[in-house]
N, C-alpha and C positions, 0 to 999 in steps of 0.2 A: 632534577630530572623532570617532573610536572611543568615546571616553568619553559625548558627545552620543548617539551611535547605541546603547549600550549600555543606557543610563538610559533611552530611549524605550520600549526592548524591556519585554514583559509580565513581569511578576516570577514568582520562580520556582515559585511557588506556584499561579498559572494555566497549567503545564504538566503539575506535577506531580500535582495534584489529581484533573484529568479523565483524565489517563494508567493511571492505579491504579483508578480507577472503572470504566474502561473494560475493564482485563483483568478484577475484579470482574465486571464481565456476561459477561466470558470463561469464569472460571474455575467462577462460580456451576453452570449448565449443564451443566459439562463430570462436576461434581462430584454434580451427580444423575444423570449418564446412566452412572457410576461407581457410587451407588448403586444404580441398576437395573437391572447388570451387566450395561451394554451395550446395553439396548433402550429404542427412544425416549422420553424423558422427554415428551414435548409431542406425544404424540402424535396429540391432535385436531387441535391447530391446522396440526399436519408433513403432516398426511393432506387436510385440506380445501384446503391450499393445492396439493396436488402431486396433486387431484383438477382443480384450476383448472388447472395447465396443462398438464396432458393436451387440454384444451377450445382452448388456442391452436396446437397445430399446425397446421401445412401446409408444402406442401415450399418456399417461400420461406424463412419461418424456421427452417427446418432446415438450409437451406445458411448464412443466417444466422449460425444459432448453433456451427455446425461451423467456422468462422472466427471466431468468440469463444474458441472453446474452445482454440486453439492460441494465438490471439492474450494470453488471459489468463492462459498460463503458462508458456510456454517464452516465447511473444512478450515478456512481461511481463521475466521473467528476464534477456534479452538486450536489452531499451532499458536497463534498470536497470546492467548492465554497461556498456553503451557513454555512459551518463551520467557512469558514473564514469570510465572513460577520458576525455572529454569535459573534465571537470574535471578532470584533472590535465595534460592538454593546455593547459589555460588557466590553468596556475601557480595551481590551487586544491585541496592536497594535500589539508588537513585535510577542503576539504568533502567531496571523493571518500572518505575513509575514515568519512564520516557518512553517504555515501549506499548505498557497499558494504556499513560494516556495518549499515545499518538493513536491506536488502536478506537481507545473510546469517542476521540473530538473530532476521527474522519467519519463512524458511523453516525454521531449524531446531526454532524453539519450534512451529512448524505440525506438523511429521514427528512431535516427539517425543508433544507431543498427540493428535495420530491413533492413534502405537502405545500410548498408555497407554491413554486412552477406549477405544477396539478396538469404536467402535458401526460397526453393518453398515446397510449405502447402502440406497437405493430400490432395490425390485424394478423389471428390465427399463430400466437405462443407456443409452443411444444412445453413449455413447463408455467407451475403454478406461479403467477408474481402477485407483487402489492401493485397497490394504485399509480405510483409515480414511476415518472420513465426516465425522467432528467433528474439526475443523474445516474450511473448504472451504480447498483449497490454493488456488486460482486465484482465490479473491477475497481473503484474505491477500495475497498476492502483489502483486495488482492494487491493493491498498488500499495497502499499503505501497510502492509506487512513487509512487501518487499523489499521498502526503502527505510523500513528500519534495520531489516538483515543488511545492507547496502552499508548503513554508516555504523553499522553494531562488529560488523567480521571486516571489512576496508579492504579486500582484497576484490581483483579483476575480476575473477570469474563470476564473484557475485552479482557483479554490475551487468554480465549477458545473461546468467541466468534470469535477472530481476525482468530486463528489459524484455529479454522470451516470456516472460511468463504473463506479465502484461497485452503484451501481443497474443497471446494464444487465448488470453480470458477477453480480450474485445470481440475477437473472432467468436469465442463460443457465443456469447451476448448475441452477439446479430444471427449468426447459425439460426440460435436457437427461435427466431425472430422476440428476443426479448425484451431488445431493445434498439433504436435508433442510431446508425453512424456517430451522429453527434452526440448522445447520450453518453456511450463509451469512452469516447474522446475527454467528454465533460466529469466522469467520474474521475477519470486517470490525473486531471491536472488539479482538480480539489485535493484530492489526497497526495500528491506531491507537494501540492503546495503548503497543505494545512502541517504535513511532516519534515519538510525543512526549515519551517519557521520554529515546530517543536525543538527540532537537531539545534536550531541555535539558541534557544533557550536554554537546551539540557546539555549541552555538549562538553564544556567545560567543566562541570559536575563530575560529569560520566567520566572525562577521560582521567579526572585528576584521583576518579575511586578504580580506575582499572590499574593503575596508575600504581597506587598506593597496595591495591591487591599482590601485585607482580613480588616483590621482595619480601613479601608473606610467604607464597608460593617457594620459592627459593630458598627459604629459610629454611622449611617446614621438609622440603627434598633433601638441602646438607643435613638435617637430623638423622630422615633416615638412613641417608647413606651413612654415616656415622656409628648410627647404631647398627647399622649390616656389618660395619668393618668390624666393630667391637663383638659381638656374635661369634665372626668368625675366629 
């Protein structure tokens, strides 16, 4: 059964491929706002868009977005924790330590790239940030929670909600003018990238203990039916 589910699975070359591509549009970026010690590389395109949403305020979406803004990273941080309790509650060791560390090695590659980059934020923030702008922490965060519910549940919907939710947390970012076009952008693909390469490290593990879980489960259900019929 494991070996079936295994061989179905995408080879490992469609993980690894777009994983490396993807911090590639991270690092690209990071390494011109590096060569231009610190001040916006794009900076047409970071200005025309953070002139647009200045144009969407009003006090609806400001309450709005003052509730994304906690929800996209403290909020984000503590499901991401209680997912991994979650799964180890449910006799799923290995996957909790694929969801904790994809969880802890996108926050720390985020910190560290904020303090190296050292690019300064949008004039006039509506909420409290740290010092770095590249990359955004809260859609990191948000992105990397996402895409491990994405290959932890394997079903459709989760892959629109993930993808909505990403999009709604870039938006509040620059809303809130927190951070930079490109910022957002540069968060989203680190943490994708940094969690597909996880998925194929841990994925084989995981699926071969969900795997192994399923006919525990089954077992555990004919008992009690069993013992219902005998009861009666």
């Amino acid at each position: 059964m494991v070996r079936n589910i295994l061989r179905t699975q995408r080879p490992d070359w469609q993980l690894i491929t777009p994983g490396l591509l993807l911090l590639c549009a991270f690092a690209v970026p990071a390494a011109m706002l590096l060569g231009g010690q610190g001040e916006p590389a794009f900076n047409g395109v970071d200005t025309i868009w953070q002139a647009y949403s200045f144009t969407l305020h009003s006090p609806f979406w400001d309450d709005v977005n003052a509730v994304l803004n906690w929800a996209g990273y403290v909020g984000v941080l503590i499901f991401h924790a209680l997912l991994a309790v979650f799964l180890l509650v449910f006799q799923r060791p290995m996957t909790a330590v694929f969801a904790a560390a994809s969880g802890i090695s996108v926050l720390a590659v985020t910190q560290l790239a904020k303090a190296v980059v050292g690019r300064s934020r949008p004039e006039g923030a509506e909420v409290l940030t740290d010092t770095g702008s590249y990359p955004s922490g809260h859609v990191s965060a948000t992105t990397a929670f996402l895409m491990v519910l994405v290959f932890l549940i394997g079903r459709w919907w989760i892959n629109v909600l993930a993808v909505l939710g990403v999009v709604v947390m870039m938006i509040n970012r620059t809303y809130l003018s927190a951070h930079w076009l490109s910022d957002v952008l540069g968060g989203a693909y680190l943490a994708a990238g940094v969690v597909l390469l996880m998925w194929w490290r841990f994925r084989k593990i995981c699926l071969m203990e969900n795997a192994a879980r399923k006919p525990l489960r089954r077992a555990k259900a004919s008992r009690r039916l069993q013992a219902g019929e005998r009861a009666e």
